[in-house]
Phi, psi and omega in degrees: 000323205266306175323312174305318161297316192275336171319305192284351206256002164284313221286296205277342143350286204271356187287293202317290183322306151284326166271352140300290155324330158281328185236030132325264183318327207304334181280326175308315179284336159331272214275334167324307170307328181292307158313006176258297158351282160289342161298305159315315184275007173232028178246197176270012170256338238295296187302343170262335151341281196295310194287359168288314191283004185261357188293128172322151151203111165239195198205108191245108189243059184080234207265028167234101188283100167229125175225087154276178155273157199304330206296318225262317135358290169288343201273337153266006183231298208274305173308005191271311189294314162276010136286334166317279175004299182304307187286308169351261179334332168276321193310301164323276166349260229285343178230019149239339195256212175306351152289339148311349196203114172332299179313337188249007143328292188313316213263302162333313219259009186235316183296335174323294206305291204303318213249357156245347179259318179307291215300317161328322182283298182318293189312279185325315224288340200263336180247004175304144196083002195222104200284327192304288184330302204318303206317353173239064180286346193260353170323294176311337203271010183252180195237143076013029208288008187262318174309294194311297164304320152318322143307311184297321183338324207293312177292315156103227184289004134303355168282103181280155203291326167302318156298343179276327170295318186301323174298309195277310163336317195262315158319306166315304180310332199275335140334289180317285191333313179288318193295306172291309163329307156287337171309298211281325182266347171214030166301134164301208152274148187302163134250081176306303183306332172265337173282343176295325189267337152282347177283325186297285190342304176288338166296305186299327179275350168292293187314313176296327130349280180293000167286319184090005159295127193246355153300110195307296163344331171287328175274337150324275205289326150320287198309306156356284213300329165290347179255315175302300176325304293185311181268315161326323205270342165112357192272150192260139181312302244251359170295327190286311168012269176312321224285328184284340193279347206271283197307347168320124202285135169287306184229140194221104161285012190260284167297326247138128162267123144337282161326315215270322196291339167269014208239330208252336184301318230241318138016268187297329148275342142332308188290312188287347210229265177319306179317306201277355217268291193304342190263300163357295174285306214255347191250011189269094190264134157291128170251025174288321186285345242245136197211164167280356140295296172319356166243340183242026169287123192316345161277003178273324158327278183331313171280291164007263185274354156314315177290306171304315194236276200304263174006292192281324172336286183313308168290337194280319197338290194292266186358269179323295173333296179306323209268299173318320186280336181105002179301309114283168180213162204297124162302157130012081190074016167268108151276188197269344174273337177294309189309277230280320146335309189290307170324287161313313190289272206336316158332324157334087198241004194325264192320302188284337149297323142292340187283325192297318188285292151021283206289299182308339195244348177263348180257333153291261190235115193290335218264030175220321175314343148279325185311306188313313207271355161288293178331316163322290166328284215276339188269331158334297210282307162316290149012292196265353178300273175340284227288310151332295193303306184304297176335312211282325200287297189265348162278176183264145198290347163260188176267170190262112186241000000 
């Protein structure tokens, strides 16, 4: 039994290792894509730009019908597959990895808080009274986790392996956090027949879970059926992802983990493919238009030093809180200046803000969705500016042996 334990644990190790490692690079190709964006949305092609993500597209089934513009495609079709992901990784997380055992939990899942509840806090305090605005109050609370590792990346092996866990933990939650926060919050009008037809679907992928079907294709094709439903239903498609990534079999012991084989499968075109697909789509801001109100209009504000001030405030608050009160205590070759770094990156918010900005500003007010996405833009980048400094000041100038 204990051979068997000290086995998985080079297994879940080299897991780790590869899954840092994809999605490093993967921010490095990120922010290339991004910049690329903006180059385009700021040349003589800007207008084919806009009118490609605006191209109609539909998908016509008897009498079921989905005809969107491309965008809303990658951002509800392509985005689904990377919330796939997502849930895959929590799942993981939570009943093998870093996330098993209560202790190593607390001191992450309280810096989450802290680092969604302050920027959050910022934004409102700066657009009260302007209700269209307040709707993208959850932007700043998100996380970059492919940018923020890709930053440390930056560092190689002065980066101790625990900051690299503590970072990617608090990042998962801060996924989680987000995923629920858009279920309760940015949801359309309902469709009960259709939350009915999703509800079956997903009852049906428990029951196969509990069956022991373990063909990853069976939850694939299930899985469809939870997202057309799941997009009818007024509930955001990308949601049916997770709720299908839940049902995945963790463990087989015969094959194989399902989960993992689909989860280490599904990695590289995420990273390489889907990520780079959306900042494409999402990141090209015209900066012709762009004036010093425009930047210094308070949802632009707002995002800003929510990312930039807020972020790191909230996290070290709650860190510190916890370490102090006896909740917790710091890993292993980790300082409170390595935290306050760790901090500053979590400011990143690109991918996962925009898709938030998305959701808000097409559910609010449309007339705000540039301001965001400059604040996005700008507070990212300071963000990762900071988090660079503190780091490069304070890991040790060699690696730790």
């Amino acid at each position: 039994m204990l051979s068997g334990i000290s086995g998985a644990k080079p297994k879940l190790r080299k897991a780790l290792t590869e899954f840092i490692r994809l999605e490093s690079a993967g921010g490095i190709l990120l922010l290339c894509a991004a910049m690329f964006a903006m180059l385009i949305a700021n040349s003589p092609l800007a207008d084919q730009y806009a009118l490609l993500l605006n191209t109609p597209v539909a998908v016509l089934v008897g009498e079921l019908e989905i005809h969107k513009p491309l965008l809303l495609w990658i951002n509800d079709g392509l985005m689904a597959i990377f919330f796939f992901l997502i849930g895959l990784e929590i799942k993981r997380e939570f009943v093998e990895g870093e996330l098993s055992s209560p202790s190593q939990i607390v001191l992450p899942a309280l810096g989450a808080a802290g680092g969604m509840v302050v920027p959050a806090g910022i934004y409102i305090w700066m657009n009260w009274g302007n209700s269209a605005a307040l709707e993208g109050w959850a932007i700043p609370v998100a996380t970059d986790i492919a940018f923020a590792l890709g930053l440390l990346s930056v560092f190689g092996t002065r980066v101790p392996t625990a900051l690299k866990v503590f970072l990617l933990t608090l990042a998962i939650f801060d996924d989680l956090a987000a995923i629920i926060i858009i279920a309760l919050f940015y949801s359309g009008d309902l469709s009960v027949q259709a939350l009915w037809v999703s509800f079956a679907a997903l009852v049906f992928a428990l029951i196969m879970n509990k069956r022991g079907i373990k063909r990853v294709s069976a939850y694939v094709l299930v899985g469809i059926i939870l997202w057309v439903a799941v997009l009818k239903s007024g509930v955001h498609a990308t949601l049916a992802g997770v709720l299908i990534a839940l049902c995945v079999p963790m463990r087989d012991h015969d094959d194989g983990s399902p989960l993992r084989s689909l989860e280490h499968d599904l990695h590289g075109p995420v990273a390489y493919g889907i990520l780079p697909v959306f900042a494409l789509a999402n990141a090209g801001i015209a900066l012709g238009g762009v004036t010093l109100h425009t930047v210094t209009d308070p949802v632009t504000l707002g995002v800003i030093i929510g990312l930039v001030v807020g972020k790191p405030i909230g996290v070290m608050l709650f860190v510190g809180a916890a370490v102090i009160l006896g909740m917790a205590r710091l890993p292993q070759n980790i300082n409170w200046w390595n935290v306050l770094g760790v901090a500053f990156a979590c400011g990143i918010g690109f991918t996962m803000s925009l898709f938030i900005a998305g959701l808000a500003f097409d559910h609010g007010g449309g007339e705000y969705y540039g301001q965001d996405r400059m604040g996005i833009l700008i507070g990212s980048v300071l963000s990762a500016i900071a988090a660079y400094v503190v780091l490069n000041l304070t890991l040790p100038k060699k690696a730790d042996v």
